[in-house]
C-alpha positions as CSV (number, residue, x, y, z in Angstrom):
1,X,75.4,-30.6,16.9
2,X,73.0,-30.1,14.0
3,X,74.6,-32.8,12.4
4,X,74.4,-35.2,15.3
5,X,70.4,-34.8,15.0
6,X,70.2,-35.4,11.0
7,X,72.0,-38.7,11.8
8,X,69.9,-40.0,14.6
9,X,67.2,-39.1,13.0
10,X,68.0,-40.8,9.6
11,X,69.1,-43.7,11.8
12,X,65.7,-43.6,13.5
13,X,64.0,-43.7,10.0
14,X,66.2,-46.4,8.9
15,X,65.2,-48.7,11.2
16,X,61.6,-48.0,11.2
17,X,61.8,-48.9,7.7
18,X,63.7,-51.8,8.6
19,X,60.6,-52.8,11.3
20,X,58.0,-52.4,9.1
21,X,59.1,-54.3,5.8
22,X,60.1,-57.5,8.3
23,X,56.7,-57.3,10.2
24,X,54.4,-56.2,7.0
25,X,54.0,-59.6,5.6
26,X,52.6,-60.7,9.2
27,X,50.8,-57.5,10.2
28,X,48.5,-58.1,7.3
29,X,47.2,-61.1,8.2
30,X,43.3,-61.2,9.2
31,X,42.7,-63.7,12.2
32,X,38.8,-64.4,11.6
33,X,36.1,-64.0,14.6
34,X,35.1,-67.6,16.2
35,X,33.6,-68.5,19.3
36,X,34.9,-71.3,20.1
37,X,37.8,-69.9,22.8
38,X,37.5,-72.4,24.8
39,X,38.2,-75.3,22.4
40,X,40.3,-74.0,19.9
41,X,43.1,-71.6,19.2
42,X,44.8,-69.9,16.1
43,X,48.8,-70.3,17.1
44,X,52.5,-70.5,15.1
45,X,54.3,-73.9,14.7
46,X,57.9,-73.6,15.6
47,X,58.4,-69.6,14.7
48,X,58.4,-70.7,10.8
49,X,55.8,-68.3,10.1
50,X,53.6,-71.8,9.7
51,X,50.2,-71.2,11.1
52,X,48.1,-74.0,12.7
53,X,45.0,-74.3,14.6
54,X,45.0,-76.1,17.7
55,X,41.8,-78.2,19.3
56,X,41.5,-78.9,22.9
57,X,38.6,-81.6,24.0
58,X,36.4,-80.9,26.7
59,X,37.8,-82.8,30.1
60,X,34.5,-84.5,30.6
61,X,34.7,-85.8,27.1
62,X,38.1,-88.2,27.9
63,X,37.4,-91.4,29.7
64,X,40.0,-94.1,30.0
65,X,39.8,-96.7,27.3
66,X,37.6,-94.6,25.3
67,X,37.4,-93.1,21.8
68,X,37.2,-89.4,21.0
69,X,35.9,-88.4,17.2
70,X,36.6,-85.0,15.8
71,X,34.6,-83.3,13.2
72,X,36.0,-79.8,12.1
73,X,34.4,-77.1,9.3
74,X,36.5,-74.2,8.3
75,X,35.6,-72.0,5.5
76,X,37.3,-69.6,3.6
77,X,36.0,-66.6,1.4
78,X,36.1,-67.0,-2.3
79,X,37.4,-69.8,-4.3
80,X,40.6,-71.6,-3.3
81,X,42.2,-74.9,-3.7
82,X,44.1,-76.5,-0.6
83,X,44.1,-74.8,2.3
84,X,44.0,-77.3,5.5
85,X,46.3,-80.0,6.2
86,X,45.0,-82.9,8.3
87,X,44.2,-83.3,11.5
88,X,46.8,-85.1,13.7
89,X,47.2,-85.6,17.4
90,X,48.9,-82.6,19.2
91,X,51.8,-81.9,19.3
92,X,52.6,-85.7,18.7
93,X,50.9,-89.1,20.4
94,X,53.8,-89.8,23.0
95,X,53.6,-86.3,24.3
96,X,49.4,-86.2,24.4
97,X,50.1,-89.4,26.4
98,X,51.8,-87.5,29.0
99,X,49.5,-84.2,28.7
100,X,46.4,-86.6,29.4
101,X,47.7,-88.8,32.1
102,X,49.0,-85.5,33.8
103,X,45.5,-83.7,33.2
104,X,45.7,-81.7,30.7
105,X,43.0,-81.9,27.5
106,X,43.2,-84.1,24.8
107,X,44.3,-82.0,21.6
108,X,44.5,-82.3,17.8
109,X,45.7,-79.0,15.2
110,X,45.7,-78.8,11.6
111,X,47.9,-76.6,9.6
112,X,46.9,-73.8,7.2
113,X,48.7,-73.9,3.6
114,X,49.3,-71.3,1.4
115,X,48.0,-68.9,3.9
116,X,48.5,-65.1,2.3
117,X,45.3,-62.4,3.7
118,X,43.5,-64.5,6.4
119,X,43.5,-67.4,8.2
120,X,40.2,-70.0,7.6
121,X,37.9,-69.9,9.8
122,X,36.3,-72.0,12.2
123,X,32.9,-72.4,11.6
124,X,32.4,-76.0,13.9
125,X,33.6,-78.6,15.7
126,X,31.9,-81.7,16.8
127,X,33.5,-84.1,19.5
128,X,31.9,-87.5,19.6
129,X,28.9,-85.9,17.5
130,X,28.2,-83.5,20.1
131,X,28.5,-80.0,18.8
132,X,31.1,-78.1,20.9
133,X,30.9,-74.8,19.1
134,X,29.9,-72.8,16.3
135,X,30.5,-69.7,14.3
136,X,28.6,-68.0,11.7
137,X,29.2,-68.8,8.5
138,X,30.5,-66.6,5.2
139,X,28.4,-65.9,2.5
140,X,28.9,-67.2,-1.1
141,X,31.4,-67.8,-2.7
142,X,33.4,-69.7,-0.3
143,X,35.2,-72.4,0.0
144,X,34.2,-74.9,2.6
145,X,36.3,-78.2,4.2
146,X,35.5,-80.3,7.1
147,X,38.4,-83.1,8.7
148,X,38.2,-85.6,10.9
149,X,40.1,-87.8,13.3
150,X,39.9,-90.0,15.6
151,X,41.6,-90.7,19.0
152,X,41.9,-94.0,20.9
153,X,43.2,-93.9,24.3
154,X,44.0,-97.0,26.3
155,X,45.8,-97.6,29.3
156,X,48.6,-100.0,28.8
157,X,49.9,-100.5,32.9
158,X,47.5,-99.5,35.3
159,X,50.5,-99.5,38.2
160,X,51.9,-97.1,36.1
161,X,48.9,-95.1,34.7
162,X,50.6,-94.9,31.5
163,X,48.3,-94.0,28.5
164,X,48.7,-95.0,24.7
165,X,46.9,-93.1,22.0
C-alpha cells in the first residue's frame, strides 16, 4: 500500500513537471496595459503560438462606398529590430465582406515577430485621423513603429447588398 502512494505520487510529480516545461515558454509572456478594449485585442493566430493584434473600427465609422484609414503606434521597451508585421484586412477581404454586410465591425491585425518577454504595446490608433484611443507611453529607450492601411468598401449589387473591400 505504501508503495501504491510513492507511485502516484511520483506520477503526480511527473506530470506537473511535464505541465509546467510545455506551458513555461507561454506563461512568461507579459501582455502590456492599453485602453483601448473596445477597439483592439491581443489574440493567437491559428494555435501556432503566433500572436497578433486585432483592430475593430467603430460602427459609426463604416459608411457604404466609403474609405476607412488606419493609423497604429506600438512601442516596445529597449532596442529591437522588427517586431510588427503589417497591417492587413481581418481575417482576409472576402470574409470582412461578409462580417460587414452582416453587421459586424470592420477589422484589420498585425502580427508580432520575434516575440520572447512581452507583447508591444499599443500606444494609439487613429481611424480616419480621429484618435480612437490612447495609452501611455514607455520611457526611453524604446523602440517605437507606427502602420497604416487603408480600407475601401464598395457595394458591388445593391439587390444583393454584397460588399467588396
Amino acid at each position: 500500500m505504501n508503495t501504491r502512494l510513492v507511485n502516484q505520487t511520483r506520477m503526480s510529480i511527473t506530470l506537473f513537471t511535464l505541465l509546467v516545461l510545455c506551458t513555461g515558454a507561454t506563461l512568461g509572456l507579459l501582455v502590456p496595459q492599453h485602453y483601448c478594449d473596445e477597439h483592439f485585442r491581443y489574440a493567437m493566430k491559428n494555435e501556432k503560438q503566433i500572436y497578433i493584434g486585432i483592430f475593430s473600427a467603430p460602427n459609426a465609422a463604416l459608411k457604404v462606398n466609403s474609405v476607412l484609414n488606419w493609423r497604429a503606434t506600438f512601442e516596445v521597451e529597449g532596442k529591437r529590430d522588427l517586431f510588427v508585421s503589417p497591417m492587413n484586412t481581418y481575417p482576409n477581404t472576402t470574409e470582412a465582406a461578409t462580417n460587414i454586410v452582416r453587421g459586424m465591425p470592420a477589422e484589420v491585425f498585425v502580427e508580432f515577430l520575434n516575440i520572447t518577454t512581452a507583447l508591444p504595446k499599443l500606444t494609439s490608433l487613429y481611424i480616419n485621423d480621429r484618435q480612437v484611443c490612447s495609452s501611455e507611453e514607455y520611457p526611453f529607450p524604446k523602440t517605437r513603429i507606427t502602420l497604416t492601411h487603408q480600407m475601401t468598401f464598395r457595394v458591388k449589387n445593391k439587390a444583393k447588398n454584397s460588399l467588396y473591400i
